[in-house]
PyMOL Python script that loads the backbone (N, CA, C, O; Angstrom):
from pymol import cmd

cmd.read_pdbstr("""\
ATOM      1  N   UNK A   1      -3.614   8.229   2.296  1.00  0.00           N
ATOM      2  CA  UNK A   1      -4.609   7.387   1.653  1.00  0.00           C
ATOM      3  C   UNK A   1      -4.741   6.099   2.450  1.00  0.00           C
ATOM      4  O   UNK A   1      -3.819   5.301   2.620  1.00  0.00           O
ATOM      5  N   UNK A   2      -6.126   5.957   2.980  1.00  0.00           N
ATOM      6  CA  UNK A   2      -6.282   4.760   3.595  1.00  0.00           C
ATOM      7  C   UNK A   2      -6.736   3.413   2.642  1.00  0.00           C
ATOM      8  O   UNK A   2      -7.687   3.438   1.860  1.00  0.00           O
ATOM      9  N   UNK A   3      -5.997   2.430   2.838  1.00  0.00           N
ATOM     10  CA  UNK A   3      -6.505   1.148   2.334  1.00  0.00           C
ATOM     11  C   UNK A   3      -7.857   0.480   2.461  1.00  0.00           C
ATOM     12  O   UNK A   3      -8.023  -0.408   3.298  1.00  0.00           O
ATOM     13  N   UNK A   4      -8.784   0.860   1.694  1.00  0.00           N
ATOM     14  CA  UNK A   4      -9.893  -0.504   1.145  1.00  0.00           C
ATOM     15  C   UNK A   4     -10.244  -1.415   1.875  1.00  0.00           C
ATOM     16  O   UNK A   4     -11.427  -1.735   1.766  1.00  0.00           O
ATOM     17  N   UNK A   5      -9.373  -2.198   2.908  1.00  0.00           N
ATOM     18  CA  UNK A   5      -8.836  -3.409   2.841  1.00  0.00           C
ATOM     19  C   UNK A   5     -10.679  -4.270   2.235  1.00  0.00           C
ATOM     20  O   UNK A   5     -10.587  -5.219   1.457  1.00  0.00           O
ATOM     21  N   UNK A   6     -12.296  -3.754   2.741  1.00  0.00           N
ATOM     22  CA  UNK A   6     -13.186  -4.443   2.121  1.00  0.00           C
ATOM     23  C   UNK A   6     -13.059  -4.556   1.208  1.00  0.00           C
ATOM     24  O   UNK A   6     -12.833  -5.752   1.024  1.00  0.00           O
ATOM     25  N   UNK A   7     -13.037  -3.812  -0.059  1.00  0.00           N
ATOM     26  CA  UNK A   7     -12.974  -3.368  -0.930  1.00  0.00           C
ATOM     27  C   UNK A   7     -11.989  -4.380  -1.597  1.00  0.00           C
ATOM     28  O   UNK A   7     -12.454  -5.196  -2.392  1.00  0.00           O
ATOM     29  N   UNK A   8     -10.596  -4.373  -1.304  1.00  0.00           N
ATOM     30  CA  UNK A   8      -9.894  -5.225  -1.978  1.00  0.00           C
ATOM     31  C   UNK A   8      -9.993  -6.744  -1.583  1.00  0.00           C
ATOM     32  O   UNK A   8      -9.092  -7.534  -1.866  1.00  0.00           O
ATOM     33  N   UNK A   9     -11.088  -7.094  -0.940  1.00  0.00           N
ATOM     34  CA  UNK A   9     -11.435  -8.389  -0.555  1.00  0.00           C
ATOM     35  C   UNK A   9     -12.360  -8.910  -1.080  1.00  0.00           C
ATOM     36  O   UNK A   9     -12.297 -10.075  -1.473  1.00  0.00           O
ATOM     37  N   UNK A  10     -13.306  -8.247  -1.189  1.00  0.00           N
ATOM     38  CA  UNK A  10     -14.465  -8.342  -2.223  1.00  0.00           C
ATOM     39  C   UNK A  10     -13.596  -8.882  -3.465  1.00  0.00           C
ATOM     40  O   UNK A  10     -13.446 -10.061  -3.786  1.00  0.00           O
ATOM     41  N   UNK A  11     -13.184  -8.007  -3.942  1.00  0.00           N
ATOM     42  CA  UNK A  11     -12.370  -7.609  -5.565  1.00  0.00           C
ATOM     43  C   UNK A  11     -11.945  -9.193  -5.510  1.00  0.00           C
ATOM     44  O   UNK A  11     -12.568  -9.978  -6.225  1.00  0.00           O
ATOM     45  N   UNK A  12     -10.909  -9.655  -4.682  1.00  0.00           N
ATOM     46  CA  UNK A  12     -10.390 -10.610  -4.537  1.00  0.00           C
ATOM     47  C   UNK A  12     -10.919 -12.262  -4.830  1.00  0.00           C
ATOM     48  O   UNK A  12     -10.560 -13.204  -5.536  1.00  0.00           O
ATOM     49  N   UNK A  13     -12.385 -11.865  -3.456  1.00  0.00           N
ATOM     50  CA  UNK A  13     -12.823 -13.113  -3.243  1.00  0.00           C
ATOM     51  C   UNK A  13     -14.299 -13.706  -3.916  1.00  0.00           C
ATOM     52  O   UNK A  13     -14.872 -14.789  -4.040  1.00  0.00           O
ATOM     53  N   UNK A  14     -14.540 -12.127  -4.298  1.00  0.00           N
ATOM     54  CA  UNK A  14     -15.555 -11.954  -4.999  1.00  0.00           C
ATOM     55  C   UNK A  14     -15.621 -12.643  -7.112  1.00  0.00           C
ATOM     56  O   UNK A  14     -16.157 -13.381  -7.939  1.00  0.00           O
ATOM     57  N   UNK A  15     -14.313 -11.335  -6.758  1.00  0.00           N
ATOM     58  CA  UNK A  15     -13.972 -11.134  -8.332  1.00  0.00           C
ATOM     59  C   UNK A  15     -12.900 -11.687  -9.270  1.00  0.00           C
ATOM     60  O   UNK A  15     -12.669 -11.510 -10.466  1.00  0.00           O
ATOM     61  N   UNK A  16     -12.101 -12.706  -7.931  1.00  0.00           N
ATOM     62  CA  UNK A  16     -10.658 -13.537  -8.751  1.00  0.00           C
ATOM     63  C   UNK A  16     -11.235 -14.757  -8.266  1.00  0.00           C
ATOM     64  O   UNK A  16     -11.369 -15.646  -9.107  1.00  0.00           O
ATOM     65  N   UNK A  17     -11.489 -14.919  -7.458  1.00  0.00           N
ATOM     66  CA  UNK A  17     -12.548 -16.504  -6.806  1.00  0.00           C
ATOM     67  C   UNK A  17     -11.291 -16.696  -5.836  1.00  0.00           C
ATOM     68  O   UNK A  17     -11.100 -17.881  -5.562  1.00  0.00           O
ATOM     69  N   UNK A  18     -10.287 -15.698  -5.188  1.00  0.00           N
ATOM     70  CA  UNK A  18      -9.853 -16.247  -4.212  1.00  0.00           C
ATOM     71  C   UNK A  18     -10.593 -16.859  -2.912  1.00  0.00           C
ATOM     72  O   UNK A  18     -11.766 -16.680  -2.584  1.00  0.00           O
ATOM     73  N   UNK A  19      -9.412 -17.777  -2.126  1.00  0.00           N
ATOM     74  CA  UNK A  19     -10.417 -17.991  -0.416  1.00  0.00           C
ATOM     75  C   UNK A  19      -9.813 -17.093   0.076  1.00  0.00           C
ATOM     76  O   UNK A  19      -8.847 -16.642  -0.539  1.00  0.00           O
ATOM     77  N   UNK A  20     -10.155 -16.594   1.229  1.00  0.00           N
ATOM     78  CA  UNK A  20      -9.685 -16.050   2.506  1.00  0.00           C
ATOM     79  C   UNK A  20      -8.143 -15.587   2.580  1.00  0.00           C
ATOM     80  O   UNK A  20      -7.529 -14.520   2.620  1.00  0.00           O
ATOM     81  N   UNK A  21      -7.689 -17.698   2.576  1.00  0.00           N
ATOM     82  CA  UNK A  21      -6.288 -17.445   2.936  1.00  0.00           C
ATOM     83  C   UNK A  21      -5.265 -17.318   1.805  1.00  0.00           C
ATOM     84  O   UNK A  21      -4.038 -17.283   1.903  1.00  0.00           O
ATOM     85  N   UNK A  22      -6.299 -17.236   0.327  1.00  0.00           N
ATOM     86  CA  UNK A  22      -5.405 -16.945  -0.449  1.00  0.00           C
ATOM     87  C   UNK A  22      -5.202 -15.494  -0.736  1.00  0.00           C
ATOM     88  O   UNK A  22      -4.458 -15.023  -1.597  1.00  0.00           O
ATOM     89  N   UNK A  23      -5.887 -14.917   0.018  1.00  0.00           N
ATOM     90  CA  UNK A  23      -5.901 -13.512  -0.143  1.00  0.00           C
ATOM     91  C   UNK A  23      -4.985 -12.927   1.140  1.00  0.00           C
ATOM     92  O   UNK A  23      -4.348 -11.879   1.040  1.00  0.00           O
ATOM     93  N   UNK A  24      -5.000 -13.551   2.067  1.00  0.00           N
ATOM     94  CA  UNK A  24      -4.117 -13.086   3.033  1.00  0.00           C
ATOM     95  C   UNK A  24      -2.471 -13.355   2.375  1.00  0.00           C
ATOM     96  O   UNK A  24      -1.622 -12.511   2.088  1.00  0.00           O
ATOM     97  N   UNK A  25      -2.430 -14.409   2.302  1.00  0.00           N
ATOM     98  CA  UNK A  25      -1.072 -14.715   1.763  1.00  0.00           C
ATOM     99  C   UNK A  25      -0.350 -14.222   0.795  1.00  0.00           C
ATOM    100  O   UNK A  25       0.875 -14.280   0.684  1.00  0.00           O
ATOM    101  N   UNK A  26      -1.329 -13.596  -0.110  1.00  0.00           N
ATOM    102  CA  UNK A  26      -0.442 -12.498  -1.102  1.00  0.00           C
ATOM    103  C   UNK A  26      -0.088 -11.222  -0.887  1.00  0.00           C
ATOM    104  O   UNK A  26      -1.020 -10.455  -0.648  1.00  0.00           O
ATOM    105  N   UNK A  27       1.152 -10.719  -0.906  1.00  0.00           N
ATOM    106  CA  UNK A  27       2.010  -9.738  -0.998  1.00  0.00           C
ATOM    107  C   UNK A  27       1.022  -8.677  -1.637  1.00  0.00           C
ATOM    108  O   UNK A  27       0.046  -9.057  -2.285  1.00  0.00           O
ATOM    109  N   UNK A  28       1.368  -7.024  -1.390  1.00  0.00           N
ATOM    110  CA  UNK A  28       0.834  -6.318  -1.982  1.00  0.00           C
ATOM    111  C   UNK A  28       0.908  -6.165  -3.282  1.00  0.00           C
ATOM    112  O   UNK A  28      -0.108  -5.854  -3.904  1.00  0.00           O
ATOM    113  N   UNK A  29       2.051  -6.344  -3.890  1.00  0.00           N
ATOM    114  CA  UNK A  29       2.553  -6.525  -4.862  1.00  0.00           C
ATOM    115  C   UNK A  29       1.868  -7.348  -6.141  1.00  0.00           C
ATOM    116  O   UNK A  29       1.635  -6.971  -7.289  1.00  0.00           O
ATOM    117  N   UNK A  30       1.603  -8.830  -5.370  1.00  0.00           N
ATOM    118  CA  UNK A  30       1.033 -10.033  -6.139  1.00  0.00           C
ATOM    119  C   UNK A  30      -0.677  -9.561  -6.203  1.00  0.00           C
ATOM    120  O   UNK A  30      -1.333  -9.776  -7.223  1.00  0.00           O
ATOM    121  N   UNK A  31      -1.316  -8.860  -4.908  1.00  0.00           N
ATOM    122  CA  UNK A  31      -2.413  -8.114  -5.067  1.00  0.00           C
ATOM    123  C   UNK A  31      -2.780  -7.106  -6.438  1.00  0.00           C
ATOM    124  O   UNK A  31      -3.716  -7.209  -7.230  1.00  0.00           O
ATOM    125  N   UNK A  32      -1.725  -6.156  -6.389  1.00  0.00           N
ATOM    126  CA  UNK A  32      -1.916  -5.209  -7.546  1.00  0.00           C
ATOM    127  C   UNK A  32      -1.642  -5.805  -8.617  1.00  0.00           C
ATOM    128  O   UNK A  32      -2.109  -5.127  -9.532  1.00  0.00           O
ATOM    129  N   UNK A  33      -1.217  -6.565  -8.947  1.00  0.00           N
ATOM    130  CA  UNK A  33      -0.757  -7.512 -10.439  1.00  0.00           C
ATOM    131  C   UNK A  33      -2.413  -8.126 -10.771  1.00  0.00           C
ATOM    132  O   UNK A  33      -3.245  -7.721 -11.583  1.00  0.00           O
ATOM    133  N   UNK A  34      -2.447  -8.779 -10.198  1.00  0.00           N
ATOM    134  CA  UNK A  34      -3.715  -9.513  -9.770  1.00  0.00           C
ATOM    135  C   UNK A  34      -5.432  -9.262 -10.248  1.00  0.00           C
ATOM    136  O   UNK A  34      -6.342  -9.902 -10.774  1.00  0.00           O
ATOM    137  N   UNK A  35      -5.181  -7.928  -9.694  1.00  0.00           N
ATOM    138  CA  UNK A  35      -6.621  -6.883  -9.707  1.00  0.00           C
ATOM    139  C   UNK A  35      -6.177  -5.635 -11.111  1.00  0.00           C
ATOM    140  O   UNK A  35      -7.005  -4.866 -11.599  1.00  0.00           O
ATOM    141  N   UNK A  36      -4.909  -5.704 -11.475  1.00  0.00           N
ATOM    142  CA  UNK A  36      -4.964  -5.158 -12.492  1.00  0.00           C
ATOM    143  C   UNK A  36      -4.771  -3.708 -12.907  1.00  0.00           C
ATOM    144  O   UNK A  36      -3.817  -3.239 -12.286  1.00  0.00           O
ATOM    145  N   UNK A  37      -5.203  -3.029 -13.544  1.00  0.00           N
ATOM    146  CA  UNK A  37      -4.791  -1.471 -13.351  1.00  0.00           C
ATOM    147  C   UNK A  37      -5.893  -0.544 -12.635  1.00  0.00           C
ATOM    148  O   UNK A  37      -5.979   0.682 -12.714  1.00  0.00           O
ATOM    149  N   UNK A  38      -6.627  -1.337 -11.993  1.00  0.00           N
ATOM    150  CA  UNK A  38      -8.218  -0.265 -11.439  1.00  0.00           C
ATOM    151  C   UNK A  38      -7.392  -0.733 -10.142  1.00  0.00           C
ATOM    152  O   UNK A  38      -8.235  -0.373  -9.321  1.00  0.00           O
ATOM    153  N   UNK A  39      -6.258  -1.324  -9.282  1.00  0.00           N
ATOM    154  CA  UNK A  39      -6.230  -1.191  -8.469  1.00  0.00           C
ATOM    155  C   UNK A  39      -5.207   0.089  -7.988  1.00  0.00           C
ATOM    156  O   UNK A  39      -4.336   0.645  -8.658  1.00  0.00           O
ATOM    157  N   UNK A  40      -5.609   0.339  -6.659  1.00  0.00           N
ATOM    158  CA  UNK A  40      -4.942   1.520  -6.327  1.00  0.00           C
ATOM    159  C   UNK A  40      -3.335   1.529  -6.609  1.00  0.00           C
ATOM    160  O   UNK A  40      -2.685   0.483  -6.629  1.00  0.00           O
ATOM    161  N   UNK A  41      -2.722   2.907  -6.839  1.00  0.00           N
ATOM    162  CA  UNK A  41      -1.413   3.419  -6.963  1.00  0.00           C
ATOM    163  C   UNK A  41      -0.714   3.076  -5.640  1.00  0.00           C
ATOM    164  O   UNK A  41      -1.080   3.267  -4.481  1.00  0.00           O
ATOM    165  N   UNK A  42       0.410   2.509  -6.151  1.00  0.00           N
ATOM    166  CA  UNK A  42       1.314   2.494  -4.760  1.00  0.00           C
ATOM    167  C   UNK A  42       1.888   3.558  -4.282  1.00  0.00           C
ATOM    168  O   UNK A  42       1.782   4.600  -4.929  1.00  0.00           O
ATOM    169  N   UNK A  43       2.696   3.546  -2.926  1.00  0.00           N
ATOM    170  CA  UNK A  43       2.589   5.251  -2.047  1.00  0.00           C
ATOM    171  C   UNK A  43       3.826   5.673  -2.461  1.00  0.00           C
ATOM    172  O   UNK A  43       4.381   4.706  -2.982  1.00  0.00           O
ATOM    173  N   UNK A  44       4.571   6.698  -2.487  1.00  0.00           N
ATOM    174  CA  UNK A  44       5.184   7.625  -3.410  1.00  0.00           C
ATOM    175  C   UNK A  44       5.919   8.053  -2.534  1.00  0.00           C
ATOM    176  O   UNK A  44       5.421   7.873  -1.423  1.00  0.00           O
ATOM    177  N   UNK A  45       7.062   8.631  -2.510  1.00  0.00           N
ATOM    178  CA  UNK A  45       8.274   8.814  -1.815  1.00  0.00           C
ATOM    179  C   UNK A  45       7.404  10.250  -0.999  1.00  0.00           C
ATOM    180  O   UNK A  45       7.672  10.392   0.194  1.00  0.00           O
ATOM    181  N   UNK A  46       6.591  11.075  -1.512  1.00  0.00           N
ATOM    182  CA  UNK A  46       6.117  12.281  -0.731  1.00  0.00           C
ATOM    183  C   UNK A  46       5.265  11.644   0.425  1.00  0.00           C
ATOM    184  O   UNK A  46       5.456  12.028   1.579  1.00  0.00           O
ATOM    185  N   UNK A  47       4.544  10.902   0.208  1.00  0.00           N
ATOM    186  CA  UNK A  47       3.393  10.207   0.902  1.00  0.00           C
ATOM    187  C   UNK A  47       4.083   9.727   2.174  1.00  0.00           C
ATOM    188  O   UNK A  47       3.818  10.022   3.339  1.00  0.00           O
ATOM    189  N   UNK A  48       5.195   8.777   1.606  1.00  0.00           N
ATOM    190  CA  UNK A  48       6.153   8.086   2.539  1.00  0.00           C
ATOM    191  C   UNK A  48       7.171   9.230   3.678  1.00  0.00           C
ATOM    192  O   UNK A  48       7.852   8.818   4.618  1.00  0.00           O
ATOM    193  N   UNK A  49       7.064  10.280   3.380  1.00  0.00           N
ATOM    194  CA  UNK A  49       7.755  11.321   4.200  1.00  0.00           C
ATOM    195  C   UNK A  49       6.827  11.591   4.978  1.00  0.00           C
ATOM    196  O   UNK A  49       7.110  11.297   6.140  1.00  0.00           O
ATOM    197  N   UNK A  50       5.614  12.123   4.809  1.00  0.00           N
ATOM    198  CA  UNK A  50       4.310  12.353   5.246  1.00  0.00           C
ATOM    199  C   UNK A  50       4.178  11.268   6.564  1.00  0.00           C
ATOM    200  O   UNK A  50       4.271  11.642   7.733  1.00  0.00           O
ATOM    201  N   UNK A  51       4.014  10.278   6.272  1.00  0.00           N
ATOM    202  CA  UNK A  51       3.441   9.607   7.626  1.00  0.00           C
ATOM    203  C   UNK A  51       5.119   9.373   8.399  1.00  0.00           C
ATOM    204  O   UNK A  51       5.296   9.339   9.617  1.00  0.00           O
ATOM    205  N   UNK A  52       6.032   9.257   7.526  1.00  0.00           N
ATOM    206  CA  UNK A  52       7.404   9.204   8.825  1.00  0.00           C
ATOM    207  C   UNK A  52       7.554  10.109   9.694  1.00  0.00           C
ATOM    208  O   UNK A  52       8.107   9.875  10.769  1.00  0.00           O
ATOM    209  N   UNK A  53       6.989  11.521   9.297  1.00  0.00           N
ATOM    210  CA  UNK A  53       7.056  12.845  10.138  1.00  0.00           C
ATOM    211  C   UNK A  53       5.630  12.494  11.051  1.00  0.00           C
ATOM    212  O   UNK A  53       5.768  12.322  12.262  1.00  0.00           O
ATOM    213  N   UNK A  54       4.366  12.400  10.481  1.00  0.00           N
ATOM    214  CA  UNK A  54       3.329  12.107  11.837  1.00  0.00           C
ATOM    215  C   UNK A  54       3.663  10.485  12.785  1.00  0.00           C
ATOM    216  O   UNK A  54       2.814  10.038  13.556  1.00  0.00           O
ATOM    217  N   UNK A  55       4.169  10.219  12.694  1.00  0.00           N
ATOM    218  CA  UNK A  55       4.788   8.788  12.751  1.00  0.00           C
ATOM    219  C   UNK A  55       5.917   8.360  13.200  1.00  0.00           C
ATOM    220  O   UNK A  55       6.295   7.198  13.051  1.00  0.00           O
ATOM    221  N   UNK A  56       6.726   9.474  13.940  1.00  0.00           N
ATOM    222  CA  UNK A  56       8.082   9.218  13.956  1.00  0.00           C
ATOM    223  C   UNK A  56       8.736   7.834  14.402  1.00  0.00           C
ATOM    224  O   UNK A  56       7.796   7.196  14.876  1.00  0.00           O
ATOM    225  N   UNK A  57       9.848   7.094  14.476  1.00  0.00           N
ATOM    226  CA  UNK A  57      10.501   5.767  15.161  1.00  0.00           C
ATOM    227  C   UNK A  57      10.576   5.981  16.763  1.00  0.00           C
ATOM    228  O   UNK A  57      10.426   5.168  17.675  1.00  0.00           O
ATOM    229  N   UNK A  58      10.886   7.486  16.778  1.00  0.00           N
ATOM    230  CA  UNK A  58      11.008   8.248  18.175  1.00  0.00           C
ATOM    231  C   UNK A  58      10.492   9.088  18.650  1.00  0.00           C
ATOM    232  O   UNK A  58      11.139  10.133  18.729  1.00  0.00           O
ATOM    233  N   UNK A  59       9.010   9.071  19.233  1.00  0.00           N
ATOM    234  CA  UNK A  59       7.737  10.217  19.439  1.00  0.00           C
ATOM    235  C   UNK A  59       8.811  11.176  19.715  1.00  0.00           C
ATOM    236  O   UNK A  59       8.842  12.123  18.930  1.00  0.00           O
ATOM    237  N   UNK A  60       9.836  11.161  20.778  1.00  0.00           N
ATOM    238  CA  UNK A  60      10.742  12.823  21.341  1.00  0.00           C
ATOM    239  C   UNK A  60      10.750  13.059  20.218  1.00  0.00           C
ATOM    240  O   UNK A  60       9.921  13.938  19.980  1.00  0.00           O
ATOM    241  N   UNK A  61      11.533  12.564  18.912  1.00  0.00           N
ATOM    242  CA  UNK A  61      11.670  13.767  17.856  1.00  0.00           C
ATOM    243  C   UNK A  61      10.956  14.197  16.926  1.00  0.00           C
ATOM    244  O   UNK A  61       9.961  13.577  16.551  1.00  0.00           O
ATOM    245  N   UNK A  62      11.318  15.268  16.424  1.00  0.00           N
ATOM    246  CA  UNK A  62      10.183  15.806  15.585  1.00  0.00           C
ATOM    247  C   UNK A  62      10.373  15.317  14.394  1.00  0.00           C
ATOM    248  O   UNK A  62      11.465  14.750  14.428  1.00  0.00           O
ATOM    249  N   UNK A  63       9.879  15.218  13.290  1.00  0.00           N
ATOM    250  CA  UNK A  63      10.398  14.279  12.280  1.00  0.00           C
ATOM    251  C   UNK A  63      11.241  15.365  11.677  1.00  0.00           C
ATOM    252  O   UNK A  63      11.428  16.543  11.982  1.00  0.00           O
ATOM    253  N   UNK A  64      11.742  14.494  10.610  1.00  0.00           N
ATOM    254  CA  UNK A  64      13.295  15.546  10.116  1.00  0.00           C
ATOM    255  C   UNK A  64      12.799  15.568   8.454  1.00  0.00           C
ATOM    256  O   UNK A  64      13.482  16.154   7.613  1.00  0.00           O
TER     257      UNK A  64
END
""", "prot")
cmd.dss("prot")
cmd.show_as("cartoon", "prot")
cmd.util.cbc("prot")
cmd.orient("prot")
């Protein structure tokens, strides 16, 4: 799942009356609190396996 990032800027700067840099400066965390329950689900231990295997720390290995 790719991130919004327009989308959650709008929401932000549009729809909380943040500026710019108050939107940069918040944590994802303080984002989803923020915007409430219409904002997206955070990523899930399957998801998180998913991109460590296309993604590895070490292209030689294959992910595990």
């Amino acid at each position: 799942m790719r991130l919004d990032w327009a989308a959650m800027m709008r929401a932000s700067i549009c729809g909380l009356g943040l500026r710019p840099s108050e939107f940069w400066a918040l944590t994802p965390a303080e984002l989803r609190l923020m915007l409430g329950p219409t904002a997206p689900a955070p990523m899930g231990r399957a998801r998180l396996i998913e991109l460590c295997r296309a993604y590895p720390d070490d292209p030689g290995k294959e992910g595990s």
